[in-house]
C-alpha positions as a LaTeX table, in Angstrom:
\begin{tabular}{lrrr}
\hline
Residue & $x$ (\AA) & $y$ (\AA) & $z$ (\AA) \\
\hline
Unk1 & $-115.57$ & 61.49 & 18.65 \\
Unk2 & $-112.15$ & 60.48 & 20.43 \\
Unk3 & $-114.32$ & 58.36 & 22.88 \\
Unk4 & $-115.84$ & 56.19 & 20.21 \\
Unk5 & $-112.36$ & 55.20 & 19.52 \\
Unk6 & $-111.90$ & 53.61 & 22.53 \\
Unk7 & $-115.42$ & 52.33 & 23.49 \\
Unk8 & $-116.71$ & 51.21 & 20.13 \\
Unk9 & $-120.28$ & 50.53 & 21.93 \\
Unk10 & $-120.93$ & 53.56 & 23.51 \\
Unk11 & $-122.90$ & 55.12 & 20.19 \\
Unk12 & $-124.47$ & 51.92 & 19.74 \\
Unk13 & $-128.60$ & 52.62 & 21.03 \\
Unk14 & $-130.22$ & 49.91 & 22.89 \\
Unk15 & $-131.66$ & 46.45 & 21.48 \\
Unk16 & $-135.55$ & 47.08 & 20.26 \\
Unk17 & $-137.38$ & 43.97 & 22.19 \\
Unk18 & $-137.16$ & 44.18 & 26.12 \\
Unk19 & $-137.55$ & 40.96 & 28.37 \\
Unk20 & $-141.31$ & 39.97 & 29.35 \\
Unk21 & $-142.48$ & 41.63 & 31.80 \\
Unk22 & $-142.60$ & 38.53 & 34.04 \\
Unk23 & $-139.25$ & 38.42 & 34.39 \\
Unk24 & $-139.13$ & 40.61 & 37.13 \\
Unk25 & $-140.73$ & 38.04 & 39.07 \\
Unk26 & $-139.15$ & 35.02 & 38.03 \\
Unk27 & $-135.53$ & 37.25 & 39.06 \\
Unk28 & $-137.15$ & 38.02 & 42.30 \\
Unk29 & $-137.87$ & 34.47 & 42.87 \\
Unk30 & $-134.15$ & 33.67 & 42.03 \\
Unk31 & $-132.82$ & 36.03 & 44.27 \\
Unk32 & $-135.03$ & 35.01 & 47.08 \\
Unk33 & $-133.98$ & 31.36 & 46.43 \\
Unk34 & $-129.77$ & 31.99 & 45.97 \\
Unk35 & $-128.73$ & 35.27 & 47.86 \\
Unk36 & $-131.74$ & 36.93 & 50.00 \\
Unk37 & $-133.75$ & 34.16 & 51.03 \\
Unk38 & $-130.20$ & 32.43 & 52.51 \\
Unk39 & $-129.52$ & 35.82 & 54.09 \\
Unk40 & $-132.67$ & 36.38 & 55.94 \\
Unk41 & $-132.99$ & 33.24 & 57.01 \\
Unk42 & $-129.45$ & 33.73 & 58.28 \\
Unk43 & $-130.22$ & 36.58 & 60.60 \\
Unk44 & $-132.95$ & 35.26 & 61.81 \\
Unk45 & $-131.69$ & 32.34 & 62.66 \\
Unk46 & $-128.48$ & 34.13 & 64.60 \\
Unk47 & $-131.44$ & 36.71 & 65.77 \\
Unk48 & $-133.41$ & 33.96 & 67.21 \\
Unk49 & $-130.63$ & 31.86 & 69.09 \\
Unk50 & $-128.63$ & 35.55 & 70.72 \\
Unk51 & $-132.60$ & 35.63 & 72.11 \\
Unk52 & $-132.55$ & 32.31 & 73.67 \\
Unk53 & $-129.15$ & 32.11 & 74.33 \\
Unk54 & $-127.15$ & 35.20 & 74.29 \\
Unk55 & $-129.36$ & 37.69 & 75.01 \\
Unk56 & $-127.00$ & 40.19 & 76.00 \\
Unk57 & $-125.62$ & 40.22 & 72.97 \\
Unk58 & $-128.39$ & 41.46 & 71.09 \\
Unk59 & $-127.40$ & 45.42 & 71.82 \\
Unk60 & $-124.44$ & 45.18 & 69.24 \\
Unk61 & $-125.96$ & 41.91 & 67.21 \\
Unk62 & $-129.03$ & 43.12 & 66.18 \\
Unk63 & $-127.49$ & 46.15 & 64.10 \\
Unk64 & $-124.77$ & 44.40 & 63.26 \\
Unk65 & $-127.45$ & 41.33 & 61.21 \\
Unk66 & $-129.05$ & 44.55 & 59.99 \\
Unk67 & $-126.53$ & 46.33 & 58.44 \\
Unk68 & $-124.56$ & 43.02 & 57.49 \\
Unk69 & $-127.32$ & 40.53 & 56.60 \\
Unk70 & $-130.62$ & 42.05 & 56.31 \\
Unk71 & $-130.15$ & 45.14 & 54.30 \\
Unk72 & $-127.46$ & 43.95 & 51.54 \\
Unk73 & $-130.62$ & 41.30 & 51.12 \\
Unk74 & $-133.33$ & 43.40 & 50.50 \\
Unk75 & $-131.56$ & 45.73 & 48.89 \\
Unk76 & $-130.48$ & 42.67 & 46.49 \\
Unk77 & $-133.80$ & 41.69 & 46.10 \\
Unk78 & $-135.42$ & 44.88 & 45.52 \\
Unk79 & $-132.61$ & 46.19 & 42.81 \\
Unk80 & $-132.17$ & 43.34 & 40.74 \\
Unk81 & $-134.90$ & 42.50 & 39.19 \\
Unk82 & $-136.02$ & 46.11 & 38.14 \\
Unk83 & $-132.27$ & 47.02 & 36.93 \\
Unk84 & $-131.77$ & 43.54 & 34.99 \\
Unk85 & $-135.41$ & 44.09 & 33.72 \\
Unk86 & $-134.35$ & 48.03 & 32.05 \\
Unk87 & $-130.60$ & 46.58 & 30.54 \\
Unk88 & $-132.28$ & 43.23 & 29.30 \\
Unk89 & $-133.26$ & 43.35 & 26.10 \\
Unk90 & $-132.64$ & 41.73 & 22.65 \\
Unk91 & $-132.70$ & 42.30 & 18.53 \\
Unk92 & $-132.80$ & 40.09 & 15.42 \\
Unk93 & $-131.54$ & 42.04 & 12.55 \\
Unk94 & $-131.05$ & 41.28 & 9.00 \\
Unk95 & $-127.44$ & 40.06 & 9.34 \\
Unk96 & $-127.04$ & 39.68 & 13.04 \\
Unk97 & $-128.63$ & 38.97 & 16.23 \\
Unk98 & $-128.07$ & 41.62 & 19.25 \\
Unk99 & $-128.42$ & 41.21 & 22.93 \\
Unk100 & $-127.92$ & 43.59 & 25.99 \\
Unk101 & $-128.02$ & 41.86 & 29.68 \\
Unk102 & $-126.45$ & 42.43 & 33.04 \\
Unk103 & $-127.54$ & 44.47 & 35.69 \\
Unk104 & $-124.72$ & 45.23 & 37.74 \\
Unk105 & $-122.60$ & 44.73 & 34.83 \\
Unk106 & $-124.09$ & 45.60 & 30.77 \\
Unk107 & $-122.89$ & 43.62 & 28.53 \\
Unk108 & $-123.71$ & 44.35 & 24.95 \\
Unk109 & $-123.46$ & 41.11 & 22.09 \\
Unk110 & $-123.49$ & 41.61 & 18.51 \\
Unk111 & $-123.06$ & 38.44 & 17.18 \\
Unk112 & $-122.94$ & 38.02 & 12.97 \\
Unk113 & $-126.10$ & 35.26 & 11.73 \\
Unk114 & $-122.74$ & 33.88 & 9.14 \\
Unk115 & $-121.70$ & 33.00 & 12.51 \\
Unk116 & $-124.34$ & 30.94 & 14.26 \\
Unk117 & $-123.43$ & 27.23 & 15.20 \\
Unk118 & $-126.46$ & 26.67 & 17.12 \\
Unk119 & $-129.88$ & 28.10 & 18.64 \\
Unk120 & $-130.77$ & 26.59 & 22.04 \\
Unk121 & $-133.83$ & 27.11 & 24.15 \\
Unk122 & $-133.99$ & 26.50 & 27.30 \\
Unk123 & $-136.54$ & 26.19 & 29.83 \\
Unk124 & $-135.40$ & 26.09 & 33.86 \\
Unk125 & $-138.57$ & 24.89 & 36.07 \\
Unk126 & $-138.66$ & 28.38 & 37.45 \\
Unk127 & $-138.97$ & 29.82 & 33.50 \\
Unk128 & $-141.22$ & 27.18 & 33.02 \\
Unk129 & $-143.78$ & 28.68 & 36.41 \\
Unk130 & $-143.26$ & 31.98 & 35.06 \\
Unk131 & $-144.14$ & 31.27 & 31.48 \\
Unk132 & $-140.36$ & 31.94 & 30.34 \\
Unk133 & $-137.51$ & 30.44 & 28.46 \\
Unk134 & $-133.63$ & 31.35 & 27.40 \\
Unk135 & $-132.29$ & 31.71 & 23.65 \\
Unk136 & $-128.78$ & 30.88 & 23.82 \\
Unk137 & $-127.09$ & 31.44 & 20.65 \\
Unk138 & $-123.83$ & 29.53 & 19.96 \\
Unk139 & $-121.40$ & 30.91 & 17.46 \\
Unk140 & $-117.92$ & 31.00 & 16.31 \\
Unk141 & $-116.54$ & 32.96 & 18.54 \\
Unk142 & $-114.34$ & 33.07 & 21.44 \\
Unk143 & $-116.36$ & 35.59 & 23.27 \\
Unk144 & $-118.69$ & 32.72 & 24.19 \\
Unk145 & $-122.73$ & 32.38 & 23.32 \\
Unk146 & $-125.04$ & 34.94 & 23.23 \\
Unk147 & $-127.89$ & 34.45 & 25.53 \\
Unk148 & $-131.35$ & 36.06 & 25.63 \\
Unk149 & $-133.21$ & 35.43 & 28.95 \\
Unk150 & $-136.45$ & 36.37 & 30.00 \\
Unk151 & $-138.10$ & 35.49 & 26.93 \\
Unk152 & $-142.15$ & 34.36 & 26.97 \\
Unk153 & $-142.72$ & 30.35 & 25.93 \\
Unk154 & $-143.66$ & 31.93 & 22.15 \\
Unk155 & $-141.26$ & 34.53 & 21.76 \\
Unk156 & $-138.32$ & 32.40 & 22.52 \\
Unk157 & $-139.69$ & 29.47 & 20.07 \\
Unk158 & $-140.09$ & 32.49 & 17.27 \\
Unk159 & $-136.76$ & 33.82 & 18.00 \\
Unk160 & $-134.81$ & 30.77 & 17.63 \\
Unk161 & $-136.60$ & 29.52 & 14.79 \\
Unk162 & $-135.66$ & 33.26 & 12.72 \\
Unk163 & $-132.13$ & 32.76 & 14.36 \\
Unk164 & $-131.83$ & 29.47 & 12.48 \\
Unk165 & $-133.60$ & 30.18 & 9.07 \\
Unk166 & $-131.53$ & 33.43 & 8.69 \\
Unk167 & $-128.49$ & 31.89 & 9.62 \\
Unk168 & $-129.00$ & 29.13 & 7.19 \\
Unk169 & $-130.08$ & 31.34 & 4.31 \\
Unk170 & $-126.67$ & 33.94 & 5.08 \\
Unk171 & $-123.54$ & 32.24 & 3.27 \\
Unk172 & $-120.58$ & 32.32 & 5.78 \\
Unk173 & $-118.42$ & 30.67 & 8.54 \\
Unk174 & $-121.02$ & 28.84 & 9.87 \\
Unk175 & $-122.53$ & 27.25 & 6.39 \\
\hline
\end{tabular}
């Protein structure tokens, strides 16, 4: 009981709705575009000049691009997505909206509906391949916005639309 003291989260059970299922790919796609693509491509770029230039020095710099370039990338790009896709996950209650994200990192957002500014949706042109868009919901609080990624097209546009009718039908801060 003592630890709920100090963590007030850690009895708190996970958020209902989990991200679509394609956005494992569009999170591979990212990481293949901002980390592990740039990586590999690294190595094989220093892989391919040691060959024509320096091949002597491929004994110690092949392991070394391994160990240093290659496997922090697939590793990267093979983690990621499946560990963002099991924390990611969201919840519209009857007096809040709830969101768990991260994959490294959870982060857990309860954020009160008398609270809501504004409802965003966004739609990156990778979301927009995969079918997918971002709630981002704005509210009165110094924590920052809630976001919800990984949302399908028609979930995102239902979401935000109950966001904003039960946050103008709950009296509070934000009416």
């Amino acid at each position: 009981m003592a630890a709920h003291r100090h963590h007030p989260q850690a009895g708190l059970r996970p958020p209902r709705h989990a991200a679509d299922p394609r956005a494992r790919r569009w999170w591979t796609v990212q990481a293949l575009l901002t980390l592990s693509g740039p990586l590999l491509l690294t190595a094989v770029a220093l892989f391919v000049l040691s060959l024509l230039f320096f091949p002597g020095a491929l004994p110690w710099l092949g392991p070394l691009l391994l160990v240093v370039l290659v496997l922090p990338a697939l590793g990267y790009l093979l983690a990621m997505p499946r560990l963002r896709y099991r924390v990611h996950a969201w919840e519209l209650g009857g007096s809040a909206v709830y969101a768990a994200s991260g994959w490294c990192r959870h982060r857990r957002r309860i954020a009160p509906l008398s609270r809501v500014q504004t409802v965003d949706t966004t739609r990156g042109p990778l979301q927009r391949a995969f079918g997918l868009a971002t709630v981002t919901v704005t509210t009165a609080s110094t924590a920052g916005a809630v976001k919800i990624s990984g949302l399908s097209d028609a979930d995102a546009r239902l979401l935000a639309e109950r966001v904003a009718d039960a946050a103008r039908l709950i009296p509070g801060d934000a009416s």
